[in-house]
C-alpha positions in Angstrom: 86.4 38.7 2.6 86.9 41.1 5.3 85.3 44.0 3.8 82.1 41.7 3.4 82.2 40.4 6.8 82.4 44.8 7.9 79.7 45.1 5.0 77.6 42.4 6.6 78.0 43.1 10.2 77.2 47.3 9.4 73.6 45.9 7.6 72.7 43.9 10.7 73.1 46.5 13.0 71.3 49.2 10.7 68.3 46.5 11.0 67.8 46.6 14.8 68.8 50.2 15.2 64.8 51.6 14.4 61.6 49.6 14.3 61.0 51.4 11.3 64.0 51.2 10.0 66.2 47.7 8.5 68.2 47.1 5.7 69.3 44.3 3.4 73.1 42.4 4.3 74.9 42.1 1.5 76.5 39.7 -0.3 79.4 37.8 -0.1 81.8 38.1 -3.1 82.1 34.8 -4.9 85.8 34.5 -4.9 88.7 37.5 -4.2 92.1 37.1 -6.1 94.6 38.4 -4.1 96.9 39.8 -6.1 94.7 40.6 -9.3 94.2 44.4 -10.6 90.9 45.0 -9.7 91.5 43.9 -6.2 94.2 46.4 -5.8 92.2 49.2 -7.8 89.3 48.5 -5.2 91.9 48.8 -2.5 93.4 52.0 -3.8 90.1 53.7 -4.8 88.8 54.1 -0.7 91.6 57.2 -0.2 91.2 58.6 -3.6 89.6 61.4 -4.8 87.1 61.5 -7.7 88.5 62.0 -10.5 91.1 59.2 -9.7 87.9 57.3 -8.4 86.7 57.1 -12.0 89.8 56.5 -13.8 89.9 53.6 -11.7 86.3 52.4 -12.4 87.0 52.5 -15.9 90.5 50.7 -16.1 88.9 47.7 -13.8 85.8 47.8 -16.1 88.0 47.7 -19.5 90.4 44.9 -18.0 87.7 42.5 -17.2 85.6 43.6 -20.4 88.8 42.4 -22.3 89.7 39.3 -20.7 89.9 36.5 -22.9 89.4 33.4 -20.2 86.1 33.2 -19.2 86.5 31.8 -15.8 89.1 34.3 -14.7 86.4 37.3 -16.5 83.6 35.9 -14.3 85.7 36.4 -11.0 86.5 40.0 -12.3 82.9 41.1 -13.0 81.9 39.1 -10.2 84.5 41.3 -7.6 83.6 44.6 -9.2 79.4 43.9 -8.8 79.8 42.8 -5.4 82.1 46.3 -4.5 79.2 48.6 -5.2 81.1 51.4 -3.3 84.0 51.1 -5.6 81.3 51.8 -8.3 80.6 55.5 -7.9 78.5 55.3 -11.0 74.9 53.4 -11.0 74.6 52.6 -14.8 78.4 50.9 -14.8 77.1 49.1 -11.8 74.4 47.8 -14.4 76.6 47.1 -17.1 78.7 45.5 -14.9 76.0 43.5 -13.5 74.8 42.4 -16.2 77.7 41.1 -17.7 78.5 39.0 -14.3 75.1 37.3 -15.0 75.8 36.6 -18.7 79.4 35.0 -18.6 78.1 33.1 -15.3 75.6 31.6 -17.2 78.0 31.0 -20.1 80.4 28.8 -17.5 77.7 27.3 -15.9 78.2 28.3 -12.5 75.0 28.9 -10.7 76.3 30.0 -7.5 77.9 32.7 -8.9 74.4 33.8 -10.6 72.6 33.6 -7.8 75.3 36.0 -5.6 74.9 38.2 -9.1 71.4 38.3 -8.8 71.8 39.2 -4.4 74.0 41.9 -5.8 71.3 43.8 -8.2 68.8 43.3 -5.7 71.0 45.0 -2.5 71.7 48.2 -5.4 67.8 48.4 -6.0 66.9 47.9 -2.9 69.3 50.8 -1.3 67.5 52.9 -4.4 64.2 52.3 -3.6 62.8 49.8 -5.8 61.5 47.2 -3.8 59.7 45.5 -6.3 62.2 45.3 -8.3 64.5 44.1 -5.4 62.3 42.0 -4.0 62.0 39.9 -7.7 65.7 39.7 -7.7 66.4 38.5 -4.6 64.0 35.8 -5.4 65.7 34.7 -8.6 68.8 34.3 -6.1 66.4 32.2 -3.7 65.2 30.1 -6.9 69.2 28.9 -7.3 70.1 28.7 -3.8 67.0 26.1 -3.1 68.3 24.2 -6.5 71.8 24.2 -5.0 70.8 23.1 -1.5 72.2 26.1 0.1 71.1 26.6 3.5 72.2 29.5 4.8 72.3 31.3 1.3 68.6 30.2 1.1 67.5 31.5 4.7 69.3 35.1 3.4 67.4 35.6 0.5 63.5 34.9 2.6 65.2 37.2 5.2 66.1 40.2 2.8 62.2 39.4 1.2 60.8 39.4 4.1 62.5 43.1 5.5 61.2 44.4 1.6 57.5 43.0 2.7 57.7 44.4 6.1 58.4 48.2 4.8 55.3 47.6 1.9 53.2 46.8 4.8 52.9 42.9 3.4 53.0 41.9 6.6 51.6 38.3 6.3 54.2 37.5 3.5 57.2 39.1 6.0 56.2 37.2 8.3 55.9 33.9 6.6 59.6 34.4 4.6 60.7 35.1 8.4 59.6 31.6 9.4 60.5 29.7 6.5 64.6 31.7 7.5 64.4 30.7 11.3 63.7 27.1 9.8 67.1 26.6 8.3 68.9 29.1 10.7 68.0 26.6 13.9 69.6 23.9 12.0 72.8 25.7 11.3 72.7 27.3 14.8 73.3 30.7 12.9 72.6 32.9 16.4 72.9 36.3 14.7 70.6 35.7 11.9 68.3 34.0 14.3 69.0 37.5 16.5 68.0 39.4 12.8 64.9 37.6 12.1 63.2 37.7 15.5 64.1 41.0 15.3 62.5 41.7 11.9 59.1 39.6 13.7 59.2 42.2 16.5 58.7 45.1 14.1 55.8 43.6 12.7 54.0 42.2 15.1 54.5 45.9 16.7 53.1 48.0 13.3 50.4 45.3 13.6 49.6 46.5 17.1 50.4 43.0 18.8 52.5 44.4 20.8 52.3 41.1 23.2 53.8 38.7 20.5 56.0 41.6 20.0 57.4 41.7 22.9 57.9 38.1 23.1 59.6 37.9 19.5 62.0 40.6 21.1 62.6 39.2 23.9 63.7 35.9 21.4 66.2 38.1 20.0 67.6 39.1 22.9 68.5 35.5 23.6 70.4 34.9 20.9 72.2 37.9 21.2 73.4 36.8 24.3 75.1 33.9 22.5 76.5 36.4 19.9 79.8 38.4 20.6 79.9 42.1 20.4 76.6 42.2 20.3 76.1 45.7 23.0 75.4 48.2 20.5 72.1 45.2 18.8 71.0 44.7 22.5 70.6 48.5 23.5 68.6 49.1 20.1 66.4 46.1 20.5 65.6 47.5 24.2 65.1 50.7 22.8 62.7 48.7 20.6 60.9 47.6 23.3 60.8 50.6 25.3 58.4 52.0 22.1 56.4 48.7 22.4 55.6 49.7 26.3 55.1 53.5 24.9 51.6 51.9 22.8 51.0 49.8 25.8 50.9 53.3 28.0 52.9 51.4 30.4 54.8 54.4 30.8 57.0 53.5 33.4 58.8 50.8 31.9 59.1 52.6 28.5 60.9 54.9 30.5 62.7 52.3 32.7 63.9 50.8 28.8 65.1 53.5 27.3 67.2 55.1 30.2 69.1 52.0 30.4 69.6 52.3 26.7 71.4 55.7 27.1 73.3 54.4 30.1 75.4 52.4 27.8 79.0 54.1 27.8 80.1 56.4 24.8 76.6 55.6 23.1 76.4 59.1 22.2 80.2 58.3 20.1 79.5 54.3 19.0 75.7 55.7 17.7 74.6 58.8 17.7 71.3 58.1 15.4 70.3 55.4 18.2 71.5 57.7 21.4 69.3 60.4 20.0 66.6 58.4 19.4 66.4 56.8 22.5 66.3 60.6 24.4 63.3 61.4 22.2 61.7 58.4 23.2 62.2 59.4 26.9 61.2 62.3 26.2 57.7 61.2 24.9 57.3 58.9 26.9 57.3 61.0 30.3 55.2 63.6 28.4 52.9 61.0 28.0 53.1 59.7 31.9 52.6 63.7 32.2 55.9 63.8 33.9 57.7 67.1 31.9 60.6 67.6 34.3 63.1 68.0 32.1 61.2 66.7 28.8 61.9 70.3 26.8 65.5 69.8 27.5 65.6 66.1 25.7 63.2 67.1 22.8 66.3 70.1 22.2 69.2 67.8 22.3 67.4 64.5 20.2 66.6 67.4 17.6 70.1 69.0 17.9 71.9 65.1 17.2 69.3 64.8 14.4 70.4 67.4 12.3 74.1 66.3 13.1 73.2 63.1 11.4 70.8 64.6 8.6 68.1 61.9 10.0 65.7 63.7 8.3 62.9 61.6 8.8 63.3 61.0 12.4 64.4 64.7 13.0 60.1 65.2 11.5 59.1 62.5 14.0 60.9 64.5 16.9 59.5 67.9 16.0 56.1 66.0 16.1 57.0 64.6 19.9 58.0 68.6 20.4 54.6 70.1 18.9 52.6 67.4 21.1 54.6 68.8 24.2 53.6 72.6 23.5 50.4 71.3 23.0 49.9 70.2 26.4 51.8 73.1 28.0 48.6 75.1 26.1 51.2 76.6 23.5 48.8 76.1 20.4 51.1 78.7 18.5 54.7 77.2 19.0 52.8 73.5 18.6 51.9 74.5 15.1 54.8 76.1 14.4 56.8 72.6 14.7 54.4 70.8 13.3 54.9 72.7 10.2 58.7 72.2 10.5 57.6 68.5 10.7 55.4 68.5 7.6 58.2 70.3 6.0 61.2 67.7 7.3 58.5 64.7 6.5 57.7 66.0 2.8 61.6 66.1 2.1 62.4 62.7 3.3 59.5 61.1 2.1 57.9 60.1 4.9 54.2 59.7 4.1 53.4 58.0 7.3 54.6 60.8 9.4 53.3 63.2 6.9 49.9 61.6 7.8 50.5 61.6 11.1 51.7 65.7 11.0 48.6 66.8 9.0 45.6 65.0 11.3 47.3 66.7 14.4 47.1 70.0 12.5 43.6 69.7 11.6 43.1 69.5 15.7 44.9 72.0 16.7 44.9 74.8 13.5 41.2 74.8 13.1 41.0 77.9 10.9 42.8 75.6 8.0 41.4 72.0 9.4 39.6 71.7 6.4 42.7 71.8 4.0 44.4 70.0 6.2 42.1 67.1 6.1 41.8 67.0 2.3 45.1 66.4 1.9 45.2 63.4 4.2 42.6 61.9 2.7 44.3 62.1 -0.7 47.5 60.8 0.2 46.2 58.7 2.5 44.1 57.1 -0.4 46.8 57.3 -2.6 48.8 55.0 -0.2 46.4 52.4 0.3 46.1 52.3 -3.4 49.7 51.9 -4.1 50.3 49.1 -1.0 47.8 47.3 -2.9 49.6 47.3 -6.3 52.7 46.7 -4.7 51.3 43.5 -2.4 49.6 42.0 -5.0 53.0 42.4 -7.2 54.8 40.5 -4.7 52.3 38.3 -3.8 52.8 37.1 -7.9 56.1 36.7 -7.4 56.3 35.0 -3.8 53.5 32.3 -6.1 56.0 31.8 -8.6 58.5 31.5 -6.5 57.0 28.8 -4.6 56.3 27.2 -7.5 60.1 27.2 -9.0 60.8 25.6 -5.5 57.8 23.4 -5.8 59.1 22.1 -9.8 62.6 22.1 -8.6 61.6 19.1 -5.9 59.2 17.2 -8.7 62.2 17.4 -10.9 64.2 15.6 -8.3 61.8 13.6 -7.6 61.5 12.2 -11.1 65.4 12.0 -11.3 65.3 9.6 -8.4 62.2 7.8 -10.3 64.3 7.2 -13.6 67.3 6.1 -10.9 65.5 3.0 -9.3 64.2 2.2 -12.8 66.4 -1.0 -12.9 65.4 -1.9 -9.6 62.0 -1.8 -10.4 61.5 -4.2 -13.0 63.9 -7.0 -11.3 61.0 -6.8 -8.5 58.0 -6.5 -11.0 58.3 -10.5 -11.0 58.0 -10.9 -7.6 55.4 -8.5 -7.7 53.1 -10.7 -10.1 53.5 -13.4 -7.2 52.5 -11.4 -4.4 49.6 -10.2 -6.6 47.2 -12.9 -6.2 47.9 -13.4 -2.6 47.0 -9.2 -2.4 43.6 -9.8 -4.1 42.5 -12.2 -1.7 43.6 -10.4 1.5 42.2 -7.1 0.1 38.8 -8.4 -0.4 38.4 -9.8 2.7 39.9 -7.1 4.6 37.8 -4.9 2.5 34.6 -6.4 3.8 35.8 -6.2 7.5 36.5 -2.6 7.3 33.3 -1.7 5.8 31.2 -3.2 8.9 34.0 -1.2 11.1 33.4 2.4 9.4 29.5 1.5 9.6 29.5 1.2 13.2 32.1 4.1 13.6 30.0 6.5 11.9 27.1 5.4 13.5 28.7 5.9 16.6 30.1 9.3 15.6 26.5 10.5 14.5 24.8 9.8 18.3 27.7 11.8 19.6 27.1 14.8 17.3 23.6 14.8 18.2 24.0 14.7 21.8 26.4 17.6 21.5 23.7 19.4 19.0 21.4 19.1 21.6 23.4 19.9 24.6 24.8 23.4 22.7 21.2 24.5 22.2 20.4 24.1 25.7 23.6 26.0 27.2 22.4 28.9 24.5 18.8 28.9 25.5 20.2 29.5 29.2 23.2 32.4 28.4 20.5 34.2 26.0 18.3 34.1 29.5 20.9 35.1 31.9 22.3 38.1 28.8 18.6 39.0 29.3 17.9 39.8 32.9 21.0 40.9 33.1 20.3 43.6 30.9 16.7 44.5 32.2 18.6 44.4 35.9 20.8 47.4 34.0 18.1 49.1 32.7 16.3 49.2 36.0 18.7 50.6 38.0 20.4 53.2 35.9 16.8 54.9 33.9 14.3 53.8 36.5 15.6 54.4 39.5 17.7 57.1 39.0 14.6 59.1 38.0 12.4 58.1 40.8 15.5 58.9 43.3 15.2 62.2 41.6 11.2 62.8 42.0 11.3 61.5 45.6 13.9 64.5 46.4 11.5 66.5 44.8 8.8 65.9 46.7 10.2 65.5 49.8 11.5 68.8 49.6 8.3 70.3 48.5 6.2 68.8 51.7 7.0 71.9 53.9 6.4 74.2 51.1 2.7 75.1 50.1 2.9 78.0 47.5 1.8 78.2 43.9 5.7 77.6 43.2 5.9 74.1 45.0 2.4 73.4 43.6 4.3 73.8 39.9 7.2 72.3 40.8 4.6 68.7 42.3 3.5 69.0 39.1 7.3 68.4 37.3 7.8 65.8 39.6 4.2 64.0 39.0 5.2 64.5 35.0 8.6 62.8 36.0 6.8 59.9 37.7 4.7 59.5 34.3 7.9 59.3 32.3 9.0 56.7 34.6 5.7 54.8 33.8 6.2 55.1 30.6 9.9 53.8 30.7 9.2 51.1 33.2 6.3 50.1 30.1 9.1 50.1 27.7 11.4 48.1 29.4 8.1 45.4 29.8 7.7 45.3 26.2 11.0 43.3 25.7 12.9 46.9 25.6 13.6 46.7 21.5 16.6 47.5 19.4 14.7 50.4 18.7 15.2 51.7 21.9 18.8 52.0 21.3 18.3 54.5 18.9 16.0 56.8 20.6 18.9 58.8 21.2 18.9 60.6 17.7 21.0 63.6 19.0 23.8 62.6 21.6 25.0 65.4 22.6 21.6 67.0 23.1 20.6 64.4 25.3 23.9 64.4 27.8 23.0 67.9 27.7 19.5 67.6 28.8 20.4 64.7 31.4 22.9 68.0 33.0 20.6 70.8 32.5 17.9 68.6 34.7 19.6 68.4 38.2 17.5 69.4 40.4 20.0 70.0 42.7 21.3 74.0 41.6 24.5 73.9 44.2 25.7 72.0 41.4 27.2 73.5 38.2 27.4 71.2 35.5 29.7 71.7 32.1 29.9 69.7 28.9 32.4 70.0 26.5 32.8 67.9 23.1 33.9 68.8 19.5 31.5 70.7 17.8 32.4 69.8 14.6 32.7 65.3 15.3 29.7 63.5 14.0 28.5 61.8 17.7 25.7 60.4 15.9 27.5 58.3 13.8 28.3 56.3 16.9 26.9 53.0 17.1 23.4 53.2 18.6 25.0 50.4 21.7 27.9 52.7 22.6 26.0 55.7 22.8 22.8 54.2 25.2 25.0 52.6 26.9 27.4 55.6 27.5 24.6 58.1 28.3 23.6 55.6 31.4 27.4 55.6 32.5 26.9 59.2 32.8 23.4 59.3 34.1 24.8 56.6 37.2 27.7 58.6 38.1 25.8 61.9 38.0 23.2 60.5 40.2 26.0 59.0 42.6 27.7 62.2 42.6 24.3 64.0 43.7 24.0 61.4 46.4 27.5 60.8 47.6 30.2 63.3 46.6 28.8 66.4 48.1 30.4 68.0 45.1 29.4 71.9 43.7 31.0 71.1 40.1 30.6 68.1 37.6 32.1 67.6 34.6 31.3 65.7 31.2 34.1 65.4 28.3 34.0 63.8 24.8 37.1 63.7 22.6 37.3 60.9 19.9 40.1 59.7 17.0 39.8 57.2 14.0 40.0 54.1 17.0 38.8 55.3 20.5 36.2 57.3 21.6 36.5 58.6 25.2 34.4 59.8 28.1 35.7 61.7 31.2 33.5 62.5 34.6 35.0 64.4 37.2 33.6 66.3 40.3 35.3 68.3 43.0 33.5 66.4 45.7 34.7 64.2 49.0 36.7 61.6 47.0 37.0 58.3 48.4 39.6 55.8 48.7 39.0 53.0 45.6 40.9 50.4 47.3 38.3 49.9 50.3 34.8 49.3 50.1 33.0 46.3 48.1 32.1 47.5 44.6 27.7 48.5 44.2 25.7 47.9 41.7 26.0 50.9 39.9 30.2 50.1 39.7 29.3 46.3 38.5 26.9 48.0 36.0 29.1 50.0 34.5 31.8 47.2 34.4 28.7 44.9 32.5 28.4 47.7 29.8 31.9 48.5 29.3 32.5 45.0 29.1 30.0 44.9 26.6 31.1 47.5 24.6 35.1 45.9 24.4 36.1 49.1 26.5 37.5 50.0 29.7 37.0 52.6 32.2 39.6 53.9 35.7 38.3 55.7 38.7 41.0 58.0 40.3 39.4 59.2 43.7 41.5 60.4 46.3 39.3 61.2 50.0 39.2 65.1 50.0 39.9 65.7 46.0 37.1 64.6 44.0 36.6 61.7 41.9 37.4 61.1 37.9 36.0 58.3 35.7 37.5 57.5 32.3 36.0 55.3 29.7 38.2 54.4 27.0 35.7 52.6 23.7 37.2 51.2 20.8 35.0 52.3 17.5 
């Protein structure tokens, strides 16, 4: 039983290590003889070499194959399919397998089929056939529910759910999980408490709820505390929230997480794969706080640990946190250059995901092949989708049948106990036929009483409904109102009077001035002031959805809204992706984004005293985002009540799901950032 207990205890720690990486336990052997051949064949086969590996494989296989009792056969076949590293040889393991199910079900002995079944499933699940695994390890659920076996039970959904979790079944991972913390809590089992709130922290995090995340990590944290040994789990759960905080961009205490993981003494000797990990994590996440003292340095070592340990697929994922550090040291050359070392590492290990990942970032930054680049991620990435579907809906058959082994199994019961209390029943059908009559009359009378009662309740219950009917309408009637001139108040102050601010500089200016020039120019601003007209008719007629889509080229009209200051000490620039779609934004983020720009352009005209503004796009599959920047006075964002034009562009923000930061410093300009979701 040791070697399981150093079996089971390697499994759990392999499933906290990543958060994209867990594993199976594996089972415990039925029964070990201690003084039996095959025991001290398994013994002898760890220090010997091949050859001698294989004479021993065959020898335990022939000796259990030839036993003539079956009960002592079913311990040897039963030994050998649970010591799967004694079996060097994956079609003996079958046979052998096989064999342990067959005389088990001979004998009877269900436990020992369900452990049977735990074994095949742990070999196909370490060979990558999770459907397969997952089936298996559900057979070994269907006998460990009919034997009542707790723990055994809570296992098997554990091991289901980790299979679900990799498919990206993440609604069937994380109902097995529940259903395991149900009968762990009863048994007080801390580390497989620790395991599956673990497990629930991975995918709430590839679900992007990295709140609930958090808090299911922070779950299995306490119940590490109650578990012994536990240093190496603890540093690689905080290493697994130290990547939660990453996708948060709270940078700081990614940073904060990690450092303390690799403060841990001889981590580098106890777990390399970990230790390495956690310095590329540091590494990316103070690239991505654009803190890169030092960063170049990590990215060398994680890589150099990496290759140490053959983790091919997180060696890809580190030359992908290297490439987006060239990147932003304006490298493009030596980016792409290990971005291709990550496509190759990714391609080897089969890592689709990172392959994915590899191939969109090289589209952005090699632009003469984008085009190739892009084709094959939409073909994989279709491919993918197409495959998680098969495989979902595969399991999704087999979690229903499952449940409905488990659902038979309790009727079954059920109608044992029935056929049980049979006796008792009839003794009492006699005093039933007595109590019968004195029922009728009780019922009927009661039944006319409770008639009047649900009358007068549902009456009751239908004055209430409409009072609420009525006071619903009313509160909507008012919030459509208050939406309303809100919105008008918006338009108002951002299109109207930001071009009449623009015409009265105009003219003021031209006052002293009485050449044919100025005459012109009175007549631009008099054509402004009948565009304003015109808006300020627009905005009377109810301003329309239609207006919303007036913008048929966006980029043509932040151009125009730049090109049109009047003001020519300031230069104005524009940059965006030539080759993005911006009109395939929806019509609301993009009128509501060209007034953002057309109130802080005005405001830096008026305020910043500024000789440069700035306008950039950049978009992904989730976020479009606007920054503004001039080089003007600055101001201190801390002091100072907010103006309109700030509360309007919190209102359309808000509106639009988004959020925006102003970083101003007094003397260095002033940046706004709008972050949409799409």
């Amino acid at each position: 039983m040791n070697k399981y207990y150093l079996s089971l205890i390697l499994s759990c720690l392999l499933l906290s290590f990543s958060c994209s990486k867990t594993e199976s336990a594996k089972p415990p052997i039925v029964e070990k003889q201690e003084n039996d051949s095959i025991s001290i064949w398994i013994d002898e086969s760890y220090n010997a070499n091949t050859e001698r590996k294989l004479e021993l494989q065959n020898k335990a296989f022939q000796l259990a194959k030839n036993t003539s009792n079956d009960t002592l056969k079913s311990k040897y076949f039963s030994n050998l399919s649970f010591n799967q590293q004694f079996l060097s040889d994956s079609l003996l393991f079958r046979k052998i397998n096989k064999e342990a199910i067959l005389i088990n079900k001979q004998i009877k002995d269900s436990s020992a089929i369900g452990y049977a079944y735990w074994d095949l499933a742990y070999f196909l699940d370490n060979n990558i056939v999770k459907d397969s695994a997952f089936y298996y390890y559900s057979e070994a659920l269907n006998i460990f529910s009919d034997t009542g076996d707790m723990e055994l039970m809570g296992r098997m959904y554990l091991n289901m759910a980790v299979i679900q979790m990799k498919i990206k079944d993440y609604v069937g991972s994380e109902d097995n999980t529940i259903k395991a913390i149900e009968g762990f809590k009863i048994l007080n089992d801390y580390e497989q408490l620790y395991r599956c709130y673990n497990l629930l922290g991975i995918v709430l995090g590839d679900l992007k709820e990295f709140d609930k995340s958090l808090a299911y990590y922070n779950e299995a944290l306490f119940y590490l505390e109650k578990t012994p040994n536990s240093t190496i789990e603890k540093a690689s759960v905080s290493n697994n929230i130290g990547v939660n905080y990453k996708h948060l961009k709270l940078y700081d205490k990614a940073i904060h997480n990690f450092e303390n993981v690799l403060k841990i003494n001889n981590l580098h000797i106890k777990h390399p794969r970990l230790f390495a990990k956690a310095i590329s994590n540091l590494a990316t996440s103070k690239l991505y706080a654009q803190d890169t003292l030092n960063v170049e340095n990590l990215f060398k070592k994680s890589i150099e640990i990496k290759k140490e340990e053959n983790e091919l697929a997180s060696l890809s994922s580190s030359y992908f946190n290297y490439a987006e550090y060239k990147a932003y040291a304006k490298d493009t050359i030596n980016a792409i250059e290990k971005l291709k070392k990550s496509e190759k590492l990714a391609r080897e290990s089969s890592s689709n995901e990172q392959l994915l990942k590899t191939w969109q970032y090289l589209a952005i930054l090699d632009k003469n092949n984008a085009s190739d680049y892009f084709k094959k991620f939409t073909k994989l990435n279709d491919s993918l989708l197409s495959e998680e579907r098969k495989q979902q809906n595969k399991f999704a058959r087999i979690r229903f049948e499952t449940d409905e082994f488990i659902a038979e199994n309790i009727e079954l019961e059920s109608e044992k106990q029935v056929l049980s209390k049979q006796k008792q029943i009839w003794i009492g059908i006699a005093t039933g036929f007595f109590l019968l009559g004195l029922s009728v009359y009780i019922i009927i009378n009661q039944r006319a009483k409770n008639q009047k009662l649900r009358f007068d309740q549902q009456q009751q219950a239908n004055n209430q409904e409409i009072f609420n009917l009525m006071l619903m309408q009313k509160q909507k009637v008012d919030e459509v109102k208050r939406l309303e001139q809100k919105r008008i108040s918006e338009e108002l102050h951002d299109g109207v009077l930001g071009k009449m601010l623009g015409a009265r500089m105009i003219l003021t200016g031209l006052n002293k001035r009485a050449t044919d020039e100025a005459i012109q120019e009175k007549s631009k601003a008099l054509g402004s002031l009948q565009e304003i007209e015109n808006e300020i008719r627009a905005i009377s007629h109810e301003l329309s959805h239609s207006a919303y889509q007036k913008i048929s080229n966006f980029t043509d009209s932040v151009e125009t809204l730049l090109a049109n200051n009047r003001n020519t000490k300031i230069k104005t620039m524009f940059h965006f992706n030539e080759d993005e779609n911006w009109d395939s934004l929806a019509g609301e983020i993009k009128i509501n984004v060209y007034r953002i720009i057309q109130e802080t352009f005005q405001n830096a005209i008026k305020h910043a005293k500024c000789s440069f503004f700035e306008v950039t796009f950049y978009r992904d599959d989730e976020q479009f985002n606007v920054i503004m920047s001039d080089n003007g006075i600055g101001y201190n964002v801390n002091k100072g009540k907010k103006g309109i034009g700030i509360r309007n562009i919190t209102s359309r923000i808000e509106k639009l799901h988004g959020s925006f930061h102003i970083d101003s410093t007094e003397g260095q300009g002033t940046t706004i950032s709008l972050n949409i979701p799409i």
